[in-house]
C-alpha positions in Angstrom: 111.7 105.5 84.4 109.3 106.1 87.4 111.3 107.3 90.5 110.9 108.1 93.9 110.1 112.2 95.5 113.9 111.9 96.3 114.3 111.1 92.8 116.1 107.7 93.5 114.3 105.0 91.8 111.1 103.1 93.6 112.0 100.5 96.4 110.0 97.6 96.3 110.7 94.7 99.1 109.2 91.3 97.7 108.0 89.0 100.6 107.3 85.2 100.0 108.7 82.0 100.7 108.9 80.6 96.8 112.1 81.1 95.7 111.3 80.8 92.3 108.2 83.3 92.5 110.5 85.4 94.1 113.6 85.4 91.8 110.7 86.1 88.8 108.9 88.9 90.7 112.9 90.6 91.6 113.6 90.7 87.9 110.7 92.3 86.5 110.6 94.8 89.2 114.2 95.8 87.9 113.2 95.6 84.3 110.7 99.0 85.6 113.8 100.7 86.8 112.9 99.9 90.1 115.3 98.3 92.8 114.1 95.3 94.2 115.1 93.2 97.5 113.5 89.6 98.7 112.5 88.6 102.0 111.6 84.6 102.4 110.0 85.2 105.9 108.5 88.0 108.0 111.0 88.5 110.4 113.2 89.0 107.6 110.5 91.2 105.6 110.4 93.7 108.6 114.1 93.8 109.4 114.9 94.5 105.7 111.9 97.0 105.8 113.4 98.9 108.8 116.8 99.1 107.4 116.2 99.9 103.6 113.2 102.3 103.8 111.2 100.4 100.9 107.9 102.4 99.4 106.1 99.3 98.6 105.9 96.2 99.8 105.1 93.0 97.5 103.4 90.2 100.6 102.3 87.3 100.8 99.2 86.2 103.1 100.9 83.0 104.2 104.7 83.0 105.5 106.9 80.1 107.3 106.8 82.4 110.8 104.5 85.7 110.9 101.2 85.9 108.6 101.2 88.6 106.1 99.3 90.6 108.5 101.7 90.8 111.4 104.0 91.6 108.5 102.1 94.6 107.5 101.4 95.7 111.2 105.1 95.7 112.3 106.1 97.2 109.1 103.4 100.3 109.2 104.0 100.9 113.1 107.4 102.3 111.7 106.3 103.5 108.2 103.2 103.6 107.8 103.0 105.4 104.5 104.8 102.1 102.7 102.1 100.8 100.2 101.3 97.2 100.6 100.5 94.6 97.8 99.0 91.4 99.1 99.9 88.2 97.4 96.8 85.7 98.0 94.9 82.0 97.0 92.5 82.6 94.5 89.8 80.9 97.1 90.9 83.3 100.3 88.0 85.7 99.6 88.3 86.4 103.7 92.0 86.8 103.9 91.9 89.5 100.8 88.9 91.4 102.9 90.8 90.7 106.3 94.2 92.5 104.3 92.7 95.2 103.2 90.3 95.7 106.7 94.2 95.8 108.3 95.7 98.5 106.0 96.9 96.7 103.0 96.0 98.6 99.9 95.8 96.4 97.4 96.1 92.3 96.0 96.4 90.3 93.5 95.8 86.6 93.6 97.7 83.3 92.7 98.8 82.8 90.0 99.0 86.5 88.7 100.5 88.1 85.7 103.4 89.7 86.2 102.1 92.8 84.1 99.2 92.7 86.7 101.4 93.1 89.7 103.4 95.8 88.0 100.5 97.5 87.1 99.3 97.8 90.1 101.8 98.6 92.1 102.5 101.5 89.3 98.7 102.9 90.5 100.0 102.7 94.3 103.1 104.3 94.1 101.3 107.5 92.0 99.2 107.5 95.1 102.2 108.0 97.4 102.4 111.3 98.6 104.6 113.5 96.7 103.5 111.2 94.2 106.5 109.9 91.3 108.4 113.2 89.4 108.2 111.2 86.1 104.6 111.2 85.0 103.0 108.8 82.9 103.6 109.1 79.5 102.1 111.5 77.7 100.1 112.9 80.1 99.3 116.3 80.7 101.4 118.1 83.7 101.1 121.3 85.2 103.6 121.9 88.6 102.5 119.3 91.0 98.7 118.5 88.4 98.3 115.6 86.4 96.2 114.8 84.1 96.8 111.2 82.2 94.4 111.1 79.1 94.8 107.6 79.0 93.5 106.5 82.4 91.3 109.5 82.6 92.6 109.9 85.9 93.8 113.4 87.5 96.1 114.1 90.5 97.6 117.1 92.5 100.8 116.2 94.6 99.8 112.4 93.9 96.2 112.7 95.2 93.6 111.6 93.2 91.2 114.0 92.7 87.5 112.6 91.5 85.7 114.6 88.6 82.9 114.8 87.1 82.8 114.5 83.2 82.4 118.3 82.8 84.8 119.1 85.4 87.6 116.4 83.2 86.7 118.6 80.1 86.7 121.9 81.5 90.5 121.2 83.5 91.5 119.0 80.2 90.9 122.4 77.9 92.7 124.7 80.7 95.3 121.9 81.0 95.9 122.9 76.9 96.3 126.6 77.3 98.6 126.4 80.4 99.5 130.3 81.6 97.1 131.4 78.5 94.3 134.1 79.6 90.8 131.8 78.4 87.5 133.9 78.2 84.2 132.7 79.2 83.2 132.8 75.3 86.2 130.3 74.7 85.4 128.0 77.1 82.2 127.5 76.5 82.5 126.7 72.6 85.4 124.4 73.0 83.6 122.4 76.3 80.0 122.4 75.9 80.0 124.0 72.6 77.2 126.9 73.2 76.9 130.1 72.0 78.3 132.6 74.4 75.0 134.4 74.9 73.5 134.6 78.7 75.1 131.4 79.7 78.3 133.5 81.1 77.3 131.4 84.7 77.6 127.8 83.7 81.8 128.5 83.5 81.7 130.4 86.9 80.0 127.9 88.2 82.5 124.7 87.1 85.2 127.3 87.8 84.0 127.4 91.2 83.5 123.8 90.8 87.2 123.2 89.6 88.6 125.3 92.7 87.2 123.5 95.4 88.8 120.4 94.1 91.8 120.9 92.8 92.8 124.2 95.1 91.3 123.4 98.4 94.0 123.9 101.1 96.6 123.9 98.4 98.3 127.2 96.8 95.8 127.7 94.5 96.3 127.2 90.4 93.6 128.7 88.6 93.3 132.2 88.9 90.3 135.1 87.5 91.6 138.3 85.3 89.0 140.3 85.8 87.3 141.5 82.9 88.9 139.0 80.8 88.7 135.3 82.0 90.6 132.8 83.5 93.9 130.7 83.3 95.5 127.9 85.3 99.7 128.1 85.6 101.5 126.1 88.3 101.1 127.1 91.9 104.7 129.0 93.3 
């Protein structure tokens, strides 16, 4: 079950006016382990918002009173790390640019899969800072680092951080040998398979590489023993 950085299960506030739609979209948001609330209007969607705290917000473009805009506006003057979902007509290519333009950070259109929504929201709640403390399954987790072999995706205190295919492989072996001492000779077989001999720079240089990405303005993970190599542990 995904959960919150308080460790209380996500809050997701659904906003549209179809009841049905609505009652559908609640369910499978509790079928996650999530908790779920409905809002049929805006007014309502940005009372509810200001009195439960929700992370994400599930809106639809067109509401009976305020457009899903307004929604989002009044909703982030307040909180403006909540992540918004934009529910929209498959032909309101201006509306989905005009939502995103105004903060909305993602959208998926009508008539959607409910697997789609979920998955999405999923990818926008990993994004929130401080990120979920249950990590997708089976991925690879070091202290506040994660590394999902599945999405090839990597973040640090739910950030992503962008890699290059060397720097993936390079963290991906560390990630294996958490706390583990790695010479240069090790590292170089197991990511770009060479022989150690005079190529002792190319891992100081994606070390280096490594560090500015992952430790930059952050307590730093992977550390040098001289004389010996390097290892990653968990920052204190």
């Amino acid at each position: 079950m995904d959960h919150s950085p308080d460790r209380q299960p996500w809050r997701i506030l659904v906003v549209d006016d179809e009841p049905d739609l609505v009652e559908v979209l609640c369910a499978a948001l509790r079928y996650e382990g999530w908790q779920a609330r409905a809002a049929r209007d805006g007014a309502s969607a940005v009372a509810t918002a200001a009195e439960w705290h929700p992370h994400a917000v599930v809106l639809d473009m067109m509401l009976p009173d305020l457009d899903g805009m307004e929604v989002l506006r009044r909703i982030h003057l307040e909180r403006p790390e909540v992540r918004v979902l934009f529910l929209t007509a498959r032909d309101a290519v201006e509306d989905r640019i005009a939502g995103l333009a105004a903060g909305g950070d993602d959208y998926v259109t009508k008539p959607f899969s409910l697997a789609e929504v979920t998955v999405r929201l999923r990818s926008l709640l990993r994004r929130t800072p401080g990120g979920p403390v249950t990590p997708p399954e089976g991925a690879l987790v070091l202290g506040d680092l994660v590394l999902d072999e599945r999405a090839r995706e990597v973040t640090r205190g739910g950030e992503v951080i962008e890699l290059s295919p060397t720097e993936y492989a390079l963290l991906l072996h560390l990630l294996r040998h958490p706390k583990q001492v790695l010479s240069k000779a090790q590292i170089l077989d197991a990511v770009w398979s060479y022989d150690f001999g005079g190529r002792a720079h190319v891992v100081e240089l994606y070390i280096s590489y490594l560090r500015r990405k992952l430790d930059s303005g952050r307590p730093p993970m992977i550390h040098t023993v001289r004389g010996a190599g390097y290892l990653i542990k968990a920052a204190p």
